[in-house]
N, CA, C and O atoms as a GROMACS GRO file, in nm:
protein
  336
    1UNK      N    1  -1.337  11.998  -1.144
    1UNK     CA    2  -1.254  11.911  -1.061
    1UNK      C    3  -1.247  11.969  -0.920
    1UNK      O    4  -1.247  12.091  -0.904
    2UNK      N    5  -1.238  11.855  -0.784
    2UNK     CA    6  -1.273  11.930  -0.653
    2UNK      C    7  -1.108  11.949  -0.623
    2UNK      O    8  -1.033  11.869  -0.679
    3UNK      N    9  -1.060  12.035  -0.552
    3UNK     CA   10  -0.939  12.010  -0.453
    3UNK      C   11  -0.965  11.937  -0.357
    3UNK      O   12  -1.078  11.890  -0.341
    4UNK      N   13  -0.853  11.911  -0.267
    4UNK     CA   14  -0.843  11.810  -0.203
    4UNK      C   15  -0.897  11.905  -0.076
    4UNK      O   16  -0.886  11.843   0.029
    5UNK      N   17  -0.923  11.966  -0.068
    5UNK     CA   18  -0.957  12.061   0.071
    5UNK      C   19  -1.112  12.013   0.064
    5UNK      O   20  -1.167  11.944   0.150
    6UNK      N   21  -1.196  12.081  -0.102
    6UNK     CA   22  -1.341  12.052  -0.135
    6UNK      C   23  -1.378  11.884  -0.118
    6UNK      O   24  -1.491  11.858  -0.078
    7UNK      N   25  -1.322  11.817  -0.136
    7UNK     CA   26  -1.368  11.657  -0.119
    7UNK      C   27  -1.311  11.632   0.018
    7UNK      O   28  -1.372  11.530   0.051
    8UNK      N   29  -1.222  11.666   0.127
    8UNK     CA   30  -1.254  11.640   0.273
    8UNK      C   31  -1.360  11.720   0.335
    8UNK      O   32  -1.404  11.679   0.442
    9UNK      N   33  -1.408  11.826   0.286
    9UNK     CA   34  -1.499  11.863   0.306
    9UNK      C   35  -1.642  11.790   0.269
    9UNK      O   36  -1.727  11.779   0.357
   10UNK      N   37  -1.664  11.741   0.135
   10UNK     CA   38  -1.755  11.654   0.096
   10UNK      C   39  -1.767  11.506   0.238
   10UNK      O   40  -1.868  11.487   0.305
   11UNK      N   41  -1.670  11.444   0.247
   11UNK     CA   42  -1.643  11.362   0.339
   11UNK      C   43  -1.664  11.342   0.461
   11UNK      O   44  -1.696  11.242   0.526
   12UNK      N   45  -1.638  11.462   0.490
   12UNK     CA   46  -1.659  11.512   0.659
   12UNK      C   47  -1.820  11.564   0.658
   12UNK      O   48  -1.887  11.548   0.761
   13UNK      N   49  -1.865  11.612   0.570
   13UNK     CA   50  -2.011  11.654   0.570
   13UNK      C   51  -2.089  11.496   0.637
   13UNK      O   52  -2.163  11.484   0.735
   14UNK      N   53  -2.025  11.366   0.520
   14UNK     CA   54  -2.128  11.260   0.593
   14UNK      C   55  -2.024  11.191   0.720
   14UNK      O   56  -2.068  11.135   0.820
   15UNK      N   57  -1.913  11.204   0.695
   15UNK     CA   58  -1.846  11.134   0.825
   15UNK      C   59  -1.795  11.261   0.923
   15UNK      O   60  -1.673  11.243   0.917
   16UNK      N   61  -1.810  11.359   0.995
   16UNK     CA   62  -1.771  11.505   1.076
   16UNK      C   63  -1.646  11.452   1.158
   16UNK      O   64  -1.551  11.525   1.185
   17UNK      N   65  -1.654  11.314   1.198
   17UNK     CA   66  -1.505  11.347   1.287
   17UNK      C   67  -1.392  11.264   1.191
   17UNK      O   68  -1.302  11.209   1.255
   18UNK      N   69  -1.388  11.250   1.040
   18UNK     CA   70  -1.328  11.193   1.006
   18UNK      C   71  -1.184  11.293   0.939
   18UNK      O   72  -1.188  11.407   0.894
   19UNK      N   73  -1.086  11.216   0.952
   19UNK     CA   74  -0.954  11.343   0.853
   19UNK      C   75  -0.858  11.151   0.848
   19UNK      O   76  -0.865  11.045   0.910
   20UNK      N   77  -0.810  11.187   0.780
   20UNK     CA   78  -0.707  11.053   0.661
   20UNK      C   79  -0.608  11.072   0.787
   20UNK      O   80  -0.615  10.986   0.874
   21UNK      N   81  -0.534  11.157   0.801
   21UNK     CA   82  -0.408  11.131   0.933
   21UNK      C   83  -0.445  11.064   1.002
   21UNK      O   84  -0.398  10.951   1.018
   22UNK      N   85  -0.595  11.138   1.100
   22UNK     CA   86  -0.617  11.063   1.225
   22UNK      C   87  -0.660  10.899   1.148
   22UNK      O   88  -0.578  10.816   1.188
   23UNK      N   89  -0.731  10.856   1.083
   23UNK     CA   90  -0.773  10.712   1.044
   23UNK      C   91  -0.631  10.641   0.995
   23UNK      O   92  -0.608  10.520   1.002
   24UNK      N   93  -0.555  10.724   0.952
   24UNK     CA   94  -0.429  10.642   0.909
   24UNK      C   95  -0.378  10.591   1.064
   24UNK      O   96  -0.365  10.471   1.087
   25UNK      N   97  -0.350  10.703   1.176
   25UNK     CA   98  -0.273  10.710   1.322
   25UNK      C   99  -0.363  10.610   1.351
   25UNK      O  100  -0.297  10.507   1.364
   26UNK      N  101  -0.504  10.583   1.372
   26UNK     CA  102  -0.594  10.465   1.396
   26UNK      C  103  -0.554  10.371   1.370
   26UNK      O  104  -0.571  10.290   1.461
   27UNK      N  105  -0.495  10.324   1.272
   27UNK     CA  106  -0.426  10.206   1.230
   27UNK      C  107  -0.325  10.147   1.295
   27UNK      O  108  -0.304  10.034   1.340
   28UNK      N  109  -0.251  10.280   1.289
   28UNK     CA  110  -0.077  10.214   1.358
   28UNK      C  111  -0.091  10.203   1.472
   28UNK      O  112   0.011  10.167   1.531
   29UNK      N  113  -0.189  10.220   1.540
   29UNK     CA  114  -0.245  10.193   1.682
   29UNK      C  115  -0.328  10.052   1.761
   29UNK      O  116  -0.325   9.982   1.862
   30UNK      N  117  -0.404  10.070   1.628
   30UNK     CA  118  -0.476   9.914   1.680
   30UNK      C  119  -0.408   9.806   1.724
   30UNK      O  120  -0.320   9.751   1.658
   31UNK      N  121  -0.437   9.779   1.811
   31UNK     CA  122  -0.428   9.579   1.833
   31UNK      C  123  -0.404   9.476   1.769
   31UNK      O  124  -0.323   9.385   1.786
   32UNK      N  125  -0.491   9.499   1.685
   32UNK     CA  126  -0.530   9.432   1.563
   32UNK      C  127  -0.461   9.456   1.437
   32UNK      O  128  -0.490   9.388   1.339
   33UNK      N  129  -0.377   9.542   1.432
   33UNK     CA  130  -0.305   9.551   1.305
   33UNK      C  131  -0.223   9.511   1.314
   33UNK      O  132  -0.179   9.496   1.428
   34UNK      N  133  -0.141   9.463   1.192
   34UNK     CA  134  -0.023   9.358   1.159
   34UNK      C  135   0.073   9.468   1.213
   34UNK      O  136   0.041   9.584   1.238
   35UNK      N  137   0.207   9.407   1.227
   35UNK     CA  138   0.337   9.499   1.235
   35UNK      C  139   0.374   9.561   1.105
   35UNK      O  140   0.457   9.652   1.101
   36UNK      N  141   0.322   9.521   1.010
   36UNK     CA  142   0.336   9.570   0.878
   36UNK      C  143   0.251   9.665   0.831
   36UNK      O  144   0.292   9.736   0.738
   37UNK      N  145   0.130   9.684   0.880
   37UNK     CA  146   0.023   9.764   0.862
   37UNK      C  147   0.059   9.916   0.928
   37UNK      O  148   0.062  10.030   0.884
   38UNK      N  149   0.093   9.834   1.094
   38UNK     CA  150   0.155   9.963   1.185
   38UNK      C  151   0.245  10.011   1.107
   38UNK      O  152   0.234  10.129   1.072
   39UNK      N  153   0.323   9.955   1.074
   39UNK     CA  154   0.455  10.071   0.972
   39UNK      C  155   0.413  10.116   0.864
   39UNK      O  156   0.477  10.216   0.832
   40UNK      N  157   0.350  10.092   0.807
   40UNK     CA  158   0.334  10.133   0.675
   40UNK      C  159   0.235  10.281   0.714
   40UNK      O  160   0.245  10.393   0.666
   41UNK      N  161   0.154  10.236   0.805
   41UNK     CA  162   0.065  10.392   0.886
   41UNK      C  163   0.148  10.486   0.907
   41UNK      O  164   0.135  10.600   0.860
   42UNK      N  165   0.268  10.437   1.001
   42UNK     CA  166   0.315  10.524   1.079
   42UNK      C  167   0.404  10.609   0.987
   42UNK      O  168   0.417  10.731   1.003
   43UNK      N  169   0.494  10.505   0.845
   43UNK     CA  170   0.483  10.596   0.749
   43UNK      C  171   0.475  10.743   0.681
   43UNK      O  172   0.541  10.838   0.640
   44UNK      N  173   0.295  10.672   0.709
   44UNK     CA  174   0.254  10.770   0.564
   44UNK      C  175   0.211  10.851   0.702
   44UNK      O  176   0.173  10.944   0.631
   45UNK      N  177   0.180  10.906   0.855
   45UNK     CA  178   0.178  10.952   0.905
   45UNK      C  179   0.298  11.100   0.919
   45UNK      O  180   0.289  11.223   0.917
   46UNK      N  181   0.394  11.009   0.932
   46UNK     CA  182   0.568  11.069   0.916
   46UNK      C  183   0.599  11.117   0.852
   46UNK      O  184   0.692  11.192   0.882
   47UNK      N  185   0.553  11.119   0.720
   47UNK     CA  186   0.566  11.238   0.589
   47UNK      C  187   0.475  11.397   0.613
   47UNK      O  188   0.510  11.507   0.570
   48UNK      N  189   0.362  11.368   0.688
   48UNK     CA  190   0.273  11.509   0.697
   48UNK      C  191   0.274  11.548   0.826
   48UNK      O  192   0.195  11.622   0.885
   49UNK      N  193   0.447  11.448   0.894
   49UNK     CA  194   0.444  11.565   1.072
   49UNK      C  195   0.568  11.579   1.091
   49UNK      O  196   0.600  11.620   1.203
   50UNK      N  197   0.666  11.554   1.001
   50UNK     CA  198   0.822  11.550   1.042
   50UNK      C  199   0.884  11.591   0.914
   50UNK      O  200   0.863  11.545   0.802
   51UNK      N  201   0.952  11.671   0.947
   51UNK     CA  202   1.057  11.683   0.785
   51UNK      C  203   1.153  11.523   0.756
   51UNK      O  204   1.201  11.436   0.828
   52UNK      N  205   1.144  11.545   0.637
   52UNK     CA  206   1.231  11.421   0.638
   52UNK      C  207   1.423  11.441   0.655
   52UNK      O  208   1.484  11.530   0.596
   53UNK      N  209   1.473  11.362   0.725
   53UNK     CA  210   1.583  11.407   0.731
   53UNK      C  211   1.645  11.299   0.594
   53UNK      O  212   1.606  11.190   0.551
   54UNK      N  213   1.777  11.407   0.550
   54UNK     CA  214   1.864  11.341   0.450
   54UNK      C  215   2.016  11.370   0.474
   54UNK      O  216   2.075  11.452   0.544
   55UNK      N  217   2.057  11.265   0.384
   55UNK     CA  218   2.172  11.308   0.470
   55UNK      C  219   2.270  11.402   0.362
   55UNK      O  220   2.225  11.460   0.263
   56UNK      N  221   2.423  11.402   0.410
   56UNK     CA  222   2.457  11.521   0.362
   56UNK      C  223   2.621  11.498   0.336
   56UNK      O  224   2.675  11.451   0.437
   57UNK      N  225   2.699  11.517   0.240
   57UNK     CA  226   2.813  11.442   0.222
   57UNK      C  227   2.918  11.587   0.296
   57UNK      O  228   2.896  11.704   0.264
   58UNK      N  229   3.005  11.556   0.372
   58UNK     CA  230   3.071  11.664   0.388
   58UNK      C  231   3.224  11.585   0.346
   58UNK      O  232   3.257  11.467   0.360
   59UNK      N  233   3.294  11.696   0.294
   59UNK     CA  234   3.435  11.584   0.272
   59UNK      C  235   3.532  11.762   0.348
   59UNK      O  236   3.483  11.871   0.379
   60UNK      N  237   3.640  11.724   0.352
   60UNK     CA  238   3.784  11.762   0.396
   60UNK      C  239   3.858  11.724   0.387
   60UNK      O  240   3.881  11.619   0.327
   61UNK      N  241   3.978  11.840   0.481
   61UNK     CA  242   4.103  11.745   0.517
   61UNK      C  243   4.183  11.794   0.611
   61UNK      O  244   4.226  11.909   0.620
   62UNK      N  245   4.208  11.663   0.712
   62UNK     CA  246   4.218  11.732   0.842
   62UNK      C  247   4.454  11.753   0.840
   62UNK      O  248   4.542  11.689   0.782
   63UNK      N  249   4.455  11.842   0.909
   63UNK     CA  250   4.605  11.850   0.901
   63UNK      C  251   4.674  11.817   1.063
   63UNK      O  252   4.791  11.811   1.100
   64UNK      N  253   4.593  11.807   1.110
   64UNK     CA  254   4.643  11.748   1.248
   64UNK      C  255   4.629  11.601   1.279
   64UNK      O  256   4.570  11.530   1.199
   65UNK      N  257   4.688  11.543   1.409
   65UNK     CA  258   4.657  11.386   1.403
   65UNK      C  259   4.597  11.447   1.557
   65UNK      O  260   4.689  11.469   1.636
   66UNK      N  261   4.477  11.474   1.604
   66UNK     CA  262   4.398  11.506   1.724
   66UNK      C  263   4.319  11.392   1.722
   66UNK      O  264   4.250  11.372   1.622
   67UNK      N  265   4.316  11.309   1.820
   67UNK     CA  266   4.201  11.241   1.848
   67UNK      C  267   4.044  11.300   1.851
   67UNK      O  268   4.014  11.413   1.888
   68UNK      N  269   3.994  11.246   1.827
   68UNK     CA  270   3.801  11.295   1.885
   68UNK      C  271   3.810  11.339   2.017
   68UNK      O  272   3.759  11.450   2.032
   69UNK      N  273   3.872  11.275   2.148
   69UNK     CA  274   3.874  11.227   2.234
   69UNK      C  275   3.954  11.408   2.295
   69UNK      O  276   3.909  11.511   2.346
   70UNK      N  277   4.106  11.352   2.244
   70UNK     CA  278   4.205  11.497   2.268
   70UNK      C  279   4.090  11.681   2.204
   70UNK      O  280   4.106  11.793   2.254
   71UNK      N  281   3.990  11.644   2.087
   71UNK     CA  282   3.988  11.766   2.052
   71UNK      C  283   3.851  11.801   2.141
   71UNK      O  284   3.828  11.920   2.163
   72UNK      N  285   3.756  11.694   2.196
   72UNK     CA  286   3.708  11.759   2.284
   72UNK      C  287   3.737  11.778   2.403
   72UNK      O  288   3.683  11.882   2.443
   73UNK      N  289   3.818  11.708   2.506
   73UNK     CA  290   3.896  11.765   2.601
   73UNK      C  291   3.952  11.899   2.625
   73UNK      O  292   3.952  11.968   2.727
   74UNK      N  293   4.019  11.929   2.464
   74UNK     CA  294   4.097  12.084   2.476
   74UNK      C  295   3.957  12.174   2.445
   74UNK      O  296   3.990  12.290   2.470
   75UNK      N  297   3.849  12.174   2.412
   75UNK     CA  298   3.741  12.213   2.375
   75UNK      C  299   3.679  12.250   2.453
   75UNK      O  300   3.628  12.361   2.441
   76UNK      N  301   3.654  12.154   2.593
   76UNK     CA  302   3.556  12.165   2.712
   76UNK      C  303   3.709  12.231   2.819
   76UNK      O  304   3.686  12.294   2.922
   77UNK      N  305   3.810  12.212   2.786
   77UNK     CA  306   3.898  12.295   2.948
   77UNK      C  307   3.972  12.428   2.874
   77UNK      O  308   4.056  12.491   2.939
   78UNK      N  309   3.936  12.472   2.726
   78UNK     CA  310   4.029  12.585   2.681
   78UNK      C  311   3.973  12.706   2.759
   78UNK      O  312   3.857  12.740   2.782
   79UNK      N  313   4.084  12.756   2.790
   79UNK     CA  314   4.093  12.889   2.901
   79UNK      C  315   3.986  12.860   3.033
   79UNK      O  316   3.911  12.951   3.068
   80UNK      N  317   3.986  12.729   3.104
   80UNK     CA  318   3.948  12.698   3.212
   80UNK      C  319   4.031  12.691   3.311
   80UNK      O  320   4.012  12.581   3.363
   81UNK      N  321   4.119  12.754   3.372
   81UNK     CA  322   4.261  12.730   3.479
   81UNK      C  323   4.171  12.668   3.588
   81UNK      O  324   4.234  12.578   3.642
   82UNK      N  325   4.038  12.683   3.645
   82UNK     CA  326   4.016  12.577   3.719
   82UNK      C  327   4.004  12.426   3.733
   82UNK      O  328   3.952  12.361   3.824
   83UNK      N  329   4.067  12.386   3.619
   83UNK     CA  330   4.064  12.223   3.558
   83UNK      C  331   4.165  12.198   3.618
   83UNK      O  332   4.170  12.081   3.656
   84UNK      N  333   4.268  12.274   3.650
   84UNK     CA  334   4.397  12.195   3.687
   84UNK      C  335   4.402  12.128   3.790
   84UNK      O  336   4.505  12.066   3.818
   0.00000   0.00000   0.00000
């Protein structure tokens, strides 16, 4: 049985400038490809150049009533006396 390294190698022997990313990125590029084609490229592109982000449950509990607003204010002027 080949690895996948030994059969792009087989591949590239008769095609040399060929690799699956770049012909996939070829796709989501063309003119000619559907908007559905482009995504589905850009995709399977996005899995072998970006981590995938996930998300992440955080829970608490807050004991103050601070706005967003109030806690970055005191955040960006704490121990700034030139704000005044």
């Amino acid at each position: 049985m080949k690895t996948g390294d030994q059969l792009l190698e087989m591949i590239q022997e008769k095609y040399p400038d060929y690799h699956p990313l770049m012909a996939v990125a070829d796709i989501a590029n063309q003119d000619d490809s559907t908007i559905g084609q482009k995504m589905d490229a850009s995709k399977t592109v996005l899995k072998y150049t970006l981590p995938e982000l996930k998300s992440i449950d955080i829970s608490g509990q807050i004991d103050h009533n601070l706005s967003v607003l109030e806690l970055l204010v005191s955040d960006e002027y704490a121990g700034d006396e030139s704000a005044d």
